[in-house]
C-alpha positions in Angstrom: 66.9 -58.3 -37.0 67.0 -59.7 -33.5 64.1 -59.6 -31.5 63.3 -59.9 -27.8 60.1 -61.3 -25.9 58.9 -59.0 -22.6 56.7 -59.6 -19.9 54.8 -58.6 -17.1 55.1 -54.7 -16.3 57.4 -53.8 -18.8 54.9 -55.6 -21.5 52.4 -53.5 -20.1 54.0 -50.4 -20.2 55.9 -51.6 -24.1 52.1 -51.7 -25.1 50.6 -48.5 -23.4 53.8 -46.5 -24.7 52.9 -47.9 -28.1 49.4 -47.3 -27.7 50.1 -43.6 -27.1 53.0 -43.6 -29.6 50.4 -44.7 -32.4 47.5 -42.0 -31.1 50.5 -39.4 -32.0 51.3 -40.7 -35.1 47.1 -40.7 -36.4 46.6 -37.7 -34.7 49.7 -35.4 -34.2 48.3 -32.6 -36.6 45.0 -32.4 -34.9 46.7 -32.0 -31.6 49.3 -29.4 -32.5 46.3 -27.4 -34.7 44.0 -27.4 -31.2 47.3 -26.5 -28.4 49.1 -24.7 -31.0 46.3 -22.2 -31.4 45.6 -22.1 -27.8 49.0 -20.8 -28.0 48.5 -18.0 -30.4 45.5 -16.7 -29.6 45.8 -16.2 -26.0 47.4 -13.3 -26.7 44.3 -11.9 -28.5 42.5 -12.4 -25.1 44.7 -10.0 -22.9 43.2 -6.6 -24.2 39.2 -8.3 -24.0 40.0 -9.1 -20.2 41.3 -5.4 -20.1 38.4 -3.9 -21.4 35.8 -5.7 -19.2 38.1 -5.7 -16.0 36.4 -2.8 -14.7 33.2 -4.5 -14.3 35.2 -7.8 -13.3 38.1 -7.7 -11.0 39.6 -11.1 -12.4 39.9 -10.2 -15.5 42.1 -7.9 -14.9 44.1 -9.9 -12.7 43.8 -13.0 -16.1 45.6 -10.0 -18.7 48.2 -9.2 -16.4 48.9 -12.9 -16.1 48.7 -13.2 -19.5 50.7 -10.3 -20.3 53.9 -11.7 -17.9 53.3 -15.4 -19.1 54.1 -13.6 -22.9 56.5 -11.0 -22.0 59.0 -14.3 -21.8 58.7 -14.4 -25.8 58.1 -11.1 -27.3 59.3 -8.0 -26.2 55.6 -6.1 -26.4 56.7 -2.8 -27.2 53.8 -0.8 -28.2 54.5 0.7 -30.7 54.9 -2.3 -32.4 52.0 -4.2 -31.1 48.4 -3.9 -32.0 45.6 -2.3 -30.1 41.9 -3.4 -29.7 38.6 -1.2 -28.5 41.0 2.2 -29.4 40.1 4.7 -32.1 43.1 3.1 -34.0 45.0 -0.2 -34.8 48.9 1.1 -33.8 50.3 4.2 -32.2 53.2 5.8 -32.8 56.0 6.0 -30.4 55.4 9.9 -29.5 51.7 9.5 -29.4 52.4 6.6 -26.5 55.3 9.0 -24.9 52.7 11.2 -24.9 50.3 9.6 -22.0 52.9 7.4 -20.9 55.5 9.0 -18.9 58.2 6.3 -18.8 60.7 5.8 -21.6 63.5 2.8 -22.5 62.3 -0.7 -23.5 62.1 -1.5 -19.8 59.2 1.4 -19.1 57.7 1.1 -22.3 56.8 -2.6 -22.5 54.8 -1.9 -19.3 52.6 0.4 -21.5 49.2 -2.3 -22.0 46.9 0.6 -23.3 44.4 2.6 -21.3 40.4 3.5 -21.9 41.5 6.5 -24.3 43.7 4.1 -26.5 42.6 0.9 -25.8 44.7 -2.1 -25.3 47.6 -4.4 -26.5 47.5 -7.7 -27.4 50.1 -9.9 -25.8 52.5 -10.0 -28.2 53.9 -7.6 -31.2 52.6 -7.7 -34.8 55.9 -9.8 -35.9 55.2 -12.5 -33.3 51.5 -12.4 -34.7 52.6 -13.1 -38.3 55.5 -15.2 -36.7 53.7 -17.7 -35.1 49.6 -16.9 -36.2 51.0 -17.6 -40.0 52.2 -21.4 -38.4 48.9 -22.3 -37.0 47.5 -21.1 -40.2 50.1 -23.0 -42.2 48.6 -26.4 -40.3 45.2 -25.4 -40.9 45.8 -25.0 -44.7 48.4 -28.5 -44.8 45.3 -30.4 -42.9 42.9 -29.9 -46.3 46.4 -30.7 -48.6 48.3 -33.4 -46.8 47.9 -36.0 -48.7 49.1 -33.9 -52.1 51.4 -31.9 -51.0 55.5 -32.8 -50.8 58.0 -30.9 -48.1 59.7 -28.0 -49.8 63.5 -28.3 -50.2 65.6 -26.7 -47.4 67.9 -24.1 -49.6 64.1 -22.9 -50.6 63.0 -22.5 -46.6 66.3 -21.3 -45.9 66.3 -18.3 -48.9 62.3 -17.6 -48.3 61.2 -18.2 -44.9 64.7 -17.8 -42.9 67.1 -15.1 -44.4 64.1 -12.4 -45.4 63.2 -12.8 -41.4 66.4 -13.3 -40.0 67.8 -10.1 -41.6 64.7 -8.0 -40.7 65.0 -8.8 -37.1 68.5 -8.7 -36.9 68.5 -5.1 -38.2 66.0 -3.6 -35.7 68.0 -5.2 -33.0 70.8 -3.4 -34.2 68.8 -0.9 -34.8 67.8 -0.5 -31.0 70.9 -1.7 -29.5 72.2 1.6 -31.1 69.7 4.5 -30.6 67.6 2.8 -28.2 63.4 4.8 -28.3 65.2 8.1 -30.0 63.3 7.2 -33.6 66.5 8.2 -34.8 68.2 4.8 -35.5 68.3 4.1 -39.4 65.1 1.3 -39.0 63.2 3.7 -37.1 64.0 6.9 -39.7 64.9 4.8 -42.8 66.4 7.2 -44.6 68.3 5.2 -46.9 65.3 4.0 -48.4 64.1 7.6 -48.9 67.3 8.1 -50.7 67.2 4.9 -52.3 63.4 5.8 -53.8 63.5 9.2 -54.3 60.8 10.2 -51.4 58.5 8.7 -54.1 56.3 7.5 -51.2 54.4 9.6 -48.4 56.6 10.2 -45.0 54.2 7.7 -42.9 55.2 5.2 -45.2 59.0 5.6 -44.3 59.1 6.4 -40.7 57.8 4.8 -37.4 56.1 1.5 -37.3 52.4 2.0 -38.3 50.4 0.0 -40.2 51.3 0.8 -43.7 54.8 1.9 -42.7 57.5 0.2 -44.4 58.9 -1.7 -40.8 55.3 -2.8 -40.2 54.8 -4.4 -43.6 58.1 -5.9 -43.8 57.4 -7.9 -40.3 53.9 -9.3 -41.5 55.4 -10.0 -44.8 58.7 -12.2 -43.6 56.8 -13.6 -40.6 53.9 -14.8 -42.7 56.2 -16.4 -45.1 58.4 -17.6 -42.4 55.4 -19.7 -41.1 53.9 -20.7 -44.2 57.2 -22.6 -45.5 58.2 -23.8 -42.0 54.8 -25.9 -42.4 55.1 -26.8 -46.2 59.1 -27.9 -45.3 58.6 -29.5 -41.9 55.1 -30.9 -42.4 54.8 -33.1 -44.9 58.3 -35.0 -43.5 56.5 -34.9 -40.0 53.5 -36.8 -42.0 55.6 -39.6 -43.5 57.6 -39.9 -40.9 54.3 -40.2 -38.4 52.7 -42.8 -40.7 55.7 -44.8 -40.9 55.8 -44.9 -36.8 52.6 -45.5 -36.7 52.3 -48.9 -39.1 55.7 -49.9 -37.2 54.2 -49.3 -33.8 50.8 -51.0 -34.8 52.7 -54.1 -35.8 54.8 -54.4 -32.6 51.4 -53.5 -30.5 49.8 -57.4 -29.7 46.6 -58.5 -31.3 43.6 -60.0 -29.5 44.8 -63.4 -28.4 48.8 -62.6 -28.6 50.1 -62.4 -24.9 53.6 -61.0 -25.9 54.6 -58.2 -27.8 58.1 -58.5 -29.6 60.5 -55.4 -29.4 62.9 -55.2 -32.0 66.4 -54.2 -31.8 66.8 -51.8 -34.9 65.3 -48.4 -33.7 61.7 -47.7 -35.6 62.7 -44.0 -35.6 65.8 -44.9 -38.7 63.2 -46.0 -41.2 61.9 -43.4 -44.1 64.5 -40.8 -42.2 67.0 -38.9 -42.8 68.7 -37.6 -39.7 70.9 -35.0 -41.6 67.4 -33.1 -42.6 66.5 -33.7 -39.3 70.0 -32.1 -37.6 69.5 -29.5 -40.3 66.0 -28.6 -38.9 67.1 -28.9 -35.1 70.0 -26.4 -35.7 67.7 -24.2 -37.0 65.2 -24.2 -34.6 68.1 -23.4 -32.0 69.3 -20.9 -33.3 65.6 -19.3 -33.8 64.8 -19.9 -30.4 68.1 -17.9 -29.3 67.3 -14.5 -31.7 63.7 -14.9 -30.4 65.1 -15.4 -26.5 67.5 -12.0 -27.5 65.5 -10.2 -29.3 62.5 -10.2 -26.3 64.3 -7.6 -24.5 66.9 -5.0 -26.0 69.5 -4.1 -24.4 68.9 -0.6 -22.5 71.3 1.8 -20.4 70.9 1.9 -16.6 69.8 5.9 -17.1 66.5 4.8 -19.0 65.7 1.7 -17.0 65.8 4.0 -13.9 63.8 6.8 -15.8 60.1 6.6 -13.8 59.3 9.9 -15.1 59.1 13.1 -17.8 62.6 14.4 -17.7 60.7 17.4 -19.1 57.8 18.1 -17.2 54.9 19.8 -18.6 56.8 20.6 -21.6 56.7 17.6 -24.4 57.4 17.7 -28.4 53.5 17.4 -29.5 51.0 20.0 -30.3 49.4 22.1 -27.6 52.2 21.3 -25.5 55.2 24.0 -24.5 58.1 23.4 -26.5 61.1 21.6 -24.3 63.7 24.1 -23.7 67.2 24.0 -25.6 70.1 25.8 -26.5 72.6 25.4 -29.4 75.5 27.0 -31.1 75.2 27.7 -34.4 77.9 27.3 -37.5 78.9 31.0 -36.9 79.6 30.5 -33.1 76.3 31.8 -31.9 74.1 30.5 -28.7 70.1 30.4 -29.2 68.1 29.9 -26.5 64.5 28.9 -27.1 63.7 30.0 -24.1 65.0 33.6 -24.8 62.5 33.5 -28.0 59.3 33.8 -26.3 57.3 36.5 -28.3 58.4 35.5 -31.4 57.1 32.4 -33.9 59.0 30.1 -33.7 59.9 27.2 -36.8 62.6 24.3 -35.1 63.4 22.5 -38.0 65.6 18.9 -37.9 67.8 18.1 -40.6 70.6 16.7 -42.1 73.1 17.4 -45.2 72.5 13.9 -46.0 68.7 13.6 -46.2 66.7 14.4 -49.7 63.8 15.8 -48.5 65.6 18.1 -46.4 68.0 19.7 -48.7 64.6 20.3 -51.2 62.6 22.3 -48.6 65.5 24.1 -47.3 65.4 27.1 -50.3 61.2 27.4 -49.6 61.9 27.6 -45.3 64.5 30.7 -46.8 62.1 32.3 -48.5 59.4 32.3 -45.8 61.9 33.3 -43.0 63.4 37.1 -45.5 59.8 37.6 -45.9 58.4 37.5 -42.3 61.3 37.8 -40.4 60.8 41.7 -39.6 57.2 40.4 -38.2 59.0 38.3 -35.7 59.5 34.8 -37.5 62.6 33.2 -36.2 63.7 29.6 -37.9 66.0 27.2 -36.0 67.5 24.8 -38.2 69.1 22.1 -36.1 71.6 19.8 -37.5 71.6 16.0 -36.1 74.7 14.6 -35.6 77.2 16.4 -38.2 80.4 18.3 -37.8 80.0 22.1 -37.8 82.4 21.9 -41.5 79.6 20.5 -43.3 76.6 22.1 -42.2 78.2 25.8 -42.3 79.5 24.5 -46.3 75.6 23.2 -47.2 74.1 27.2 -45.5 76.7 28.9 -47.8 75.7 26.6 -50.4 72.2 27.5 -50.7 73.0 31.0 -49.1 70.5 30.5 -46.0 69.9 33.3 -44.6 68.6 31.4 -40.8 70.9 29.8 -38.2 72.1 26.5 -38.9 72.6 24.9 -35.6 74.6 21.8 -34.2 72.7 19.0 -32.5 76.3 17.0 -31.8 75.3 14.7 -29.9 71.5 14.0 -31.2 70.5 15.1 -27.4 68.0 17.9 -28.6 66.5 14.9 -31.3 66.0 12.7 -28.7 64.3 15.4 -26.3 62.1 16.5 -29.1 61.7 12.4 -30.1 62.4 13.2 -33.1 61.4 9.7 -35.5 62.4 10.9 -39.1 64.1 13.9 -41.3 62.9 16.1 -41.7 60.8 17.0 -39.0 59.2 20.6 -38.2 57.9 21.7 -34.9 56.1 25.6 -35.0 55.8 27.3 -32.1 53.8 30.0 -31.3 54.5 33.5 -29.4 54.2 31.9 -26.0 56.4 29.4 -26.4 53.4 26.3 -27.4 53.8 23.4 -30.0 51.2 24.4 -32.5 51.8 22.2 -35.2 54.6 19.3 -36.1 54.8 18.1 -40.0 57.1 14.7 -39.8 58.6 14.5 -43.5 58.8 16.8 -46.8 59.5 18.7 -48.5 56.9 21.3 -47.6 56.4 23.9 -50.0 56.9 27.5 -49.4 52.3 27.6 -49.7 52.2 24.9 -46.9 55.0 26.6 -44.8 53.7 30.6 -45.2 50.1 29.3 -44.5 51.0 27.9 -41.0 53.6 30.5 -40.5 51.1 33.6 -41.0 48.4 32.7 -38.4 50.7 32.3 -35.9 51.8 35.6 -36.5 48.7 37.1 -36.8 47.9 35.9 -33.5 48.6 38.7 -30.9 46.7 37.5 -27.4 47.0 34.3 -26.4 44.0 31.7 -27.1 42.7 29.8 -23.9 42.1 27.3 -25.7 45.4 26.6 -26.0 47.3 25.0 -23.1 50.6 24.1 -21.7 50.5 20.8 -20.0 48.1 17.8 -19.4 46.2 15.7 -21.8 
């Protein structure tokens, strides 16, 4: 191994280069632990500044900074992102649409929060579990370091990278392809209601609420995505650190020595194994480029110019008027919503295809032949089928209401329509009284809100038609 003798400057910067090279390797973890978790809890900070930025104009001025400095890495939609000094933890997509007037992944990323609903943290709850379960992982390998060997990469790759990668992957396909309708299959998920039998409530299968099945299937692959990243990458990173370090501390010159030698075979080759090492850069590449893409969906120029309610006044929640529509039905047809003012209304949104749909459909019959005389009028709209289908399903079940043909899903999006079924019932006047998301509802449930709707004859003030 051939060695070389160096002087003046360049000894003194060999040494200080060593120097810091051998600080690294003793305390690397330490280091990434305290900026690493700078890192991730910055985020947490953003909503706190909010909520005392009234009182202190720079802290308002701090989140926003905050919230632009993270936007880079996380696309902070949210309804995906947690909420602090609010009545709840997450809000659903209509509940933001809502009090927030702008729509598209461009208008809604700009929603932070407000007084009512408190605030967002910087970042979504993937990115929290993403990157909060690595700086966790480093606390937990600092008590274990010394017992603890790296985990195989086939084992990182099948737990910590596939489970993670094909979540994510999926909801961008997901929003690539129905954009903030609620009606792509990650946002409705109603393969998984087929695929379970509507065993579990419809919260837990639509939307992205805590306790949905999207939210708990990003903090469970993010956490383990973290948690083996540290038990593969660390322990190598340890004996890899320790064998720098003893090689640097022998080139570094004692007390007395005026010369430090530099060898010729690199330090870095010993106790490596630069295929692992290629491995884990290829990797991290390709992680960085999902995380780069996936900050931002894709969105079409109509929503990213959308500044405002389409609708006006009129929105798809309760106490709000009912958006207008009109559809043909299987027999050829046109209702007008609009035209159905004095009457009860029940807009139903359905498909052939979805289980708890088909079960409530005999029950929404029986109500409709029974108050129908009193001025009940059901609208069963269709999303997204041909007309053969839906008019062979009605004769099926002999309904007795119009099935009609939502072709396009225009009338789903408009009424943001987030899973199947959904049921909006609207009073005489034309006013959202009540939405159920999910089923089936039983004919008891479905009579009950029918009948004091049509019991009411003069309309109650304290009902209204716009505003918050």
């Amino acid at each position: 191994m051939e060695q070389t003798t160096v002087t003046g400057r360049t000894r003194d910067l060999v040494i200080a280069v060593d120097r810091f090279a051998l600080w690294i390797s003793r305390h690397w973890l330490g280091g990434f632990i305290l900026v690493y978790g700078a890192w991730v809890l910055t985020p947490f900070l953003a909503p706190a500044l909010m909520q005392v930025g009234a009182s202190f104009g720079f802290a308002q001025d701090a989140a926003d900074a905050i919230y632009l400095f993270y936007s880079f890495f996380c696309h902070q939609l949210p309804q995906r992102s947690l909420f602090l000094f609010g009545p709840q933890p997450m809000y659903s997509l209509a509940e933001i649409k809502a009090v927030w007037p702008e729509d598209g992944f461009f208008g809604l990323r700009q929603f932070i929060g407000n007084p009512a609903l408190g605030y967002k943290m910087a970042w979504s709850d993937r990115m929290i579990s993403f990157y909060g379960s690595i700086w966790i992982g480093a606390l937990i390998f600092a008590r274990v370091r010394r017992r603890l060997k790296s985990l195989s990469p086939i084992a990182w790759l099948v737990v910590g990278i596939l489970p993670v990668g094909i979540d994510g992957v999926s909801h961008m396909i997901n929003d690539a392809l129905a954009g903030t309708s609620g009606l792509g299959f990650r946002d409705t998920n109603a393969w998984l209601q087929a695929l379970t039998g509507n065993i579990f409530p419809p919260s837990f299968y639509a939307g992205d609420a805590l306790g949905s099945f999207n939210s708990d299937l990003r903090w469970i692959t993010g956490i383990l995505f973290g948690l083996t990243t540290v038990w593969f990458l660390f322990p190598i990173t340890e004996v890899t650190s320790g064998h720098r370090g003893r090689d640097v501390e022998h080139a570094i010159p004692s007390r007395g020595t005026s010369t430090p030698r530099v060898c010729a075979e690199s330090r870095m080759t010993r106790g490596q194994n630069p295929r692992a090492y290629a491995f884990v850069a290829t990797l991290f590449l390709l992680g960085a480029a999902w995380t780069w893409a996936n900050r931002l969906p894709p969105v079409s120029t109509a929503n990213a110019a959308q500044t405002e309610s389409p609708f006006g006044i009129a929105a798809p929640h309760a106490n709000f008027a009912a958006p207008p529509f009109a559809l043909t039905a299987v027999t050829g047809e046109t209702f007008d919503l609009n035209a159905l003012k004095g009457k009860v209304v029940v807009v139903n949104f359905w498909a052939t295809w979805c289980p708890p749909c088909r079960a409530e459909m005999p029950a929404i019959d029986q109500v409709y032949r029974a108050n129908q005389d009193a001025g009940l009028v059901v609208l069963a709209v269709d999303q997204l089928e041909d007309a053969a289908s839906v008019k062979q399903f009605g004769a099926q079940l002999n309904l007795s209401f119009p099935l009609l043909l939502d072709s396009d899903g225009a009338v789903g999006v408009r009424y943001q329509v987030r899973a199947l079924p959904t049921t909006f019932f609207v009073d005489r006047r034309g006013i959202i009284r009540d939405v159920v998301v999910g089923g089936p509802m039983s004919r008891e449930l479905i009579e009950g809100k029918v009948s004091s709707l049509l019991a009411e004859k003069v309309a109650d003030p304290a009902i209204h038609s716009g505003g918050n």
